[in-house]
N, C-alpha and C positions, 0 to 999 in steps of 0.2 A: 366497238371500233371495227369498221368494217377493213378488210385486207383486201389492197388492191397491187394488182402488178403494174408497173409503170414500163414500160418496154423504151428502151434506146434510153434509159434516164442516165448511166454510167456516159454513156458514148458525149452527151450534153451534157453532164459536167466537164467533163474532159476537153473537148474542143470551147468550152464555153472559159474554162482556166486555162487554156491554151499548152496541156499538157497529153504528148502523147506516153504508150506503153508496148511493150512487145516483151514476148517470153518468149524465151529457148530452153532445146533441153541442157542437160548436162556437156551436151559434145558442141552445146554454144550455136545450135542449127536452131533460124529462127521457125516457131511454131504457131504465134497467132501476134498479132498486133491490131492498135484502137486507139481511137484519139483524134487527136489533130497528128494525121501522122507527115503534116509538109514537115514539123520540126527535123524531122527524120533527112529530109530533103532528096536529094537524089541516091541516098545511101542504100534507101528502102525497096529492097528485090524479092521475089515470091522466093529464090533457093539463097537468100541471104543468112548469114551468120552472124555472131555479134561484133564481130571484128569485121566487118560491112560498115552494117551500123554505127558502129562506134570505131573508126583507126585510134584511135587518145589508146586505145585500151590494150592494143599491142606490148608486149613485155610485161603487163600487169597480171599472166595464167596463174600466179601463183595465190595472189590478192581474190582475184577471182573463184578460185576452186575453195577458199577458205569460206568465199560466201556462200557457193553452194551447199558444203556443207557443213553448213551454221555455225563455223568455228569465226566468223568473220559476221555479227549482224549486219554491217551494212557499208558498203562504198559509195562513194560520192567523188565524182567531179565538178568542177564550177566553172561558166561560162566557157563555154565550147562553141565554136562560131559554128553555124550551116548556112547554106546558100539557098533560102525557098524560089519555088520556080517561078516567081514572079522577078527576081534579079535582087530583091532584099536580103541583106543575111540578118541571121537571126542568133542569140546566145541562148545560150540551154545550158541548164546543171542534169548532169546525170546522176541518177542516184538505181547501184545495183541491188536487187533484194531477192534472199531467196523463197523461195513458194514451191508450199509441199501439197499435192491432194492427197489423198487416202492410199495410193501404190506407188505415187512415183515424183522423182525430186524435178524441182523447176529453176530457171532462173529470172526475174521479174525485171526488165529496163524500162525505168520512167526516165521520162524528159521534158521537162519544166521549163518553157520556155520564161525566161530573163530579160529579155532585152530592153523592157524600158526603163528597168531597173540598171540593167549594166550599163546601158547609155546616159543615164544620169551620172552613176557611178563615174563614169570618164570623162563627163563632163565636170565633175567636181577633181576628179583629180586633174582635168587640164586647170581648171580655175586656180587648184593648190599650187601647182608647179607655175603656173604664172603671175601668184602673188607670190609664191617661194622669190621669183628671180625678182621680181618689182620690189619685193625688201631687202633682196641683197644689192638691188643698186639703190636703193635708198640709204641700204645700210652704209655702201662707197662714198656717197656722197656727202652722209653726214658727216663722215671721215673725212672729208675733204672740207668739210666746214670747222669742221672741228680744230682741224688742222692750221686751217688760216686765223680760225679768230686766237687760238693759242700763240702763232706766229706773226699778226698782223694786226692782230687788236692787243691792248694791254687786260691781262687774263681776269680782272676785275670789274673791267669796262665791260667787256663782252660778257660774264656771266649778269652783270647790274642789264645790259641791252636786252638778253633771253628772257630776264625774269620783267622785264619793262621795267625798272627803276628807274631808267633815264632814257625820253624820247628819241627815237633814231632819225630827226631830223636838223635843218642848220639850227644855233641858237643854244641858250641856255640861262642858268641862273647865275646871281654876286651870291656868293658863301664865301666864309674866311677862309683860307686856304694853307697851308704851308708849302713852300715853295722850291726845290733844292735843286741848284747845278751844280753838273761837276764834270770841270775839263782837265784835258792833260796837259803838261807844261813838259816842254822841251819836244814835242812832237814834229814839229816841225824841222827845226834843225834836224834832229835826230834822222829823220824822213830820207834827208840830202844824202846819208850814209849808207842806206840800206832799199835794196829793190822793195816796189811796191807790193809785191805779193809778202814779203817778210813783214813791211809794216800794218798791212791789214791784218794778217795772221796774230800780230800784238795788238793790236787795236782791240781787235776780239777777244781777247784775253782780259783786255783792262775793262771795255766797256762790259764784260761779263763780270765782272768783280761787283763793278758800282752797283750793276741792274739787281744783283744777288745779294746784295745789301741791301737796298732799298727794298726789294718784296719781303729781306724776312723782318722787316719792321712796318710792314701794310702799306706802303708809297705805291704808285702808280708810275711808271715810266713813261712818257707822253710824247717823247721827240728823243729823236738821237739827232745829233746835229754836228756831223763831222766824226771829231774826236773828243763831242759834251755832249752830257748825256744830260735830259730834263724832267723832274718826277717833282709829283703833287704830291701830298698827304692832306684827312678830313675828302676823299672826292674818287670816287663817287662815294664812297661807303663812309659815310659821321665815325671819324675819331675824337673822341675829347681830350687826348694825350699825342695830338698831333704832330705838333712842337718838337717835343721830346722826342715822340720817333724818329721825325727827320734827324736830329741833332746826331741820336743813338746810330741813328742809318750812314753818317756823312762818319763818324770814326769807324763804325766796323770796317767799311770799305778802305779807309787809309791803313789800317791794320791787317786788312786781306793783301792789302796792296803791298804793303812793307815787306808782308812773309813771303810773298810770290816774288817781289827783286832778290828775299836773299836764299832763294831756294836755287836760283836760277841768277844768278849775279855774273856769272862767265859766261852766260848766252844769252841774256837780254841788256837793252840798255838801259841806264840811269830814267825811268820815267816816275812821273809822282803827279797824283791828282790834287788838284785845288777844289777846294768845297765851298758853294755860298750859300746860305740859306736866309732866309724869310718870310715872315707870315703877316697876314690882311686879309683886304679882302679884294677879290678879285670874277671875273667873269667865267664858269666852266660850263664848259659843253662842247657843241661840235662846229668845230669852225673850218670854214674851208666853202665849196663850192659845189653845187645840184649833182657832181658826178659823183664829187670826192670829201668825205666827211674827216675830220681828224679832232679827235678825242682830246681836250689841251685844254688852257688855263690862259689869261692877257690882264694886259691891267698895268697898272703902276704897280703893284705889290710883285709880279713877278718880274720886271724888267729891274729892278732894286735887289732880287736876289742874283739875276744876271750880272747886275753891276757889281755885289757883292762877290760873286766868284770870280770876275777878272781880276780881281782884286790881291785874293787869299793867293800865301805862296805856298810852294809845292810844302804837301803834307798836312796844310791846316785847312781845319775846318769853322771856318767865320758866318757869325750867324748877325742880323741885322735886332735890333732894339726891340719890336713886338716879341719876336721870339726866345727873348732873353727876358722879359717877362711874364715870360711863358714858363721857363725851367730854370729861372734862376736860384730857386729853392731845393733844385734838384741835379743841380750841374755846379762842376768847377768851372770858370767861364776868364776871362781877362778882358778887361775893355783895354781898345785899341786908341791912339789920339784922333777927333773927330775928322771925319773925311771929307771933301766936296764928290760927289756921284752927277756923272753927267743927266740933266732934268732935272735936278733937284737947286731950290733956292739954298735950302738951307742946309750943312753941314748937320753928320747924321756920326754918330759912336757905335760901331759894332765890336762884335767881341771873339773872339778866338775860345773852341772849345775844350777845353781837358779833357774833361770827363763827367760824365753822363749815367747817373746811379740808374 
């Protein structure tokens, strides 16, 4: 193998990795440098020091002398901007080392330039921090979505609409339905008594009764309408004990209702909900107009539960003939003497509920 000297080969790695070097002595007085030495940029003087070179390194004597000698193998700084004389700045890691010949101690300053590295680096961190914020107001907005379909859609409807169960446009399908109104009785009068912020304030209070019946027996709330409140069962989501729900749903709430007048009997008045219910079959989906959708039920089977709850007097709950063939194996029930209901030919027998195993 023949040995050949390569001359200037250090100096062409160096500017070729775009790394310059200088060594000082111990009193930090620079002694020779190499390299690409623009990294250096304007810092680099023939009676310079490393504290020339390097301002970062100011208050750091102690870190320093540790590396001179050897108690410290080696320091490092990262990205350190300099300004090369062409008007570009440039980042560099400094990394100190110490270098001994054969009589006497040295200090070793390389400088590595970075900068296409570091500008990548900040460009990914502007990218982070600008999807950081683009998910937090995604994340505002979902909250605000979240927020309305909790409050403005029936919380059933809207999770069946996320998961596509039921198309979000006009229209819909006949399934059988269970049907349930339920209004307040003496509201009106009562009304004449008391300012309207006092009777809203009760209103809220009773239609929160019904609503909180009806969800913990799986019913849908689909309209508030005044002081009646109007909920499906079987819709969106298949009940096979539909029925029954409703039935179970129309006494819990006469019984939330009862205990809330006598918890509260010397400050609210005499009010009491009438219940109608009814099952068939009927049209659900979304009915309304290109701007405005509304989640509901029509038909003859529900306008027959409507009839039915104008009907019921305060405290019962009267259910129509389908639905008493529904639960009559499973309910106390009483048929009432047959009724004429406005639209209908024929005289119909509903029943008043007891109770509901």
């Amino acid at each position: 193998m023949t040995t050949t000297t390569f001359q200037n080969l250090p100096e062409l790695i160096f500017q070729n990795q775009k790394t310059a070097y200088a060594i000082t002595d111990t009193e930090y007085n620079l002694i020779q440098h190499g390299g690409d030495i623009h990294l250096f940029g304007e810092m680099l003087q023939d009676e310079a020091t490393l504290f020339d070179l390097v301002p970062e390194l100011y208050g750091c004597e102690d870190v320093i002398d540790d590396v001179v000698k050897g108690t410290l193998p080696e320091f490092d700084l990262e990205n350190l901007n300099r300004l090369l004389p062409n008007g570009d700045t440039c980042y560099v890691n400094l990394a100190l080392l110490p270098y001994q010949t054969t009589d006497k101690q040295y200090l070793l300053v390389l400088l590595i330039d970075k900068t296409e590295w570091t500008q990548t680096q900040q460009t990914l961190t502007q990218q982070r921090n600008e999807l950081g914020l683009l998910k937090s107001k995604l994340d505002e907005v979902n909250q605000r979505m979240e927020f309305i379909i909790q409050h403005y859609v029936p919380r059933e409807v809207g999770k069946a609409l996320m998961e596509n169960r039921i198309a979000a446009d006009l229209g819909g399908d006949v399934r059988e339905v269970t049907a349930l109104f339920a209004d307040l009785r003496n509201y009106t009068s009562i009304s004449e008594k008391h300012t309207p912020s006092e009777m809203i304030d009760l209103l809220h209070v009773c239609l929160e009764i019904a609503a909180s019946a009806i969800e913990q027996e799986g019913g849908v709330v689909v309209n508030f309408m005044g002081d009646a409140i109007m909920a499906i069962f079987n819709a969106p989501n298949l009940q096979e004990d539909h029925a029954k729900r409703a039935a179970k749903a129309g006494l819990i709430m006469q019984d939330n209702m009862k205990q809330y007048l006598a918890e509260n009997k010397d400050n609210v008045p005499p009010l009491y909900l009438g219940v109608g219910i009814n099952t068939g079959q009927a049209l659900v989906g979304n009915i309304g107009v290109q701007w405005h959708y509304q989640y509901t039920s029509v038909g003859d089977t529900i306008n027959v539960a409507s009839r039915i709850c104008s009907t019921a007097r305060p405290e019962e709950v009267l259910i129509g003939p389908n639905t008493y063939e529904y639960i009559k194996h499973q309910s106390k029930t009483k048929a009432l003497p047959p009724m004429k209901f406005k639209g209908k030919s024929q005289e119909m027998v509903v029943y008043t509920v007891l109770e509901v195993e």
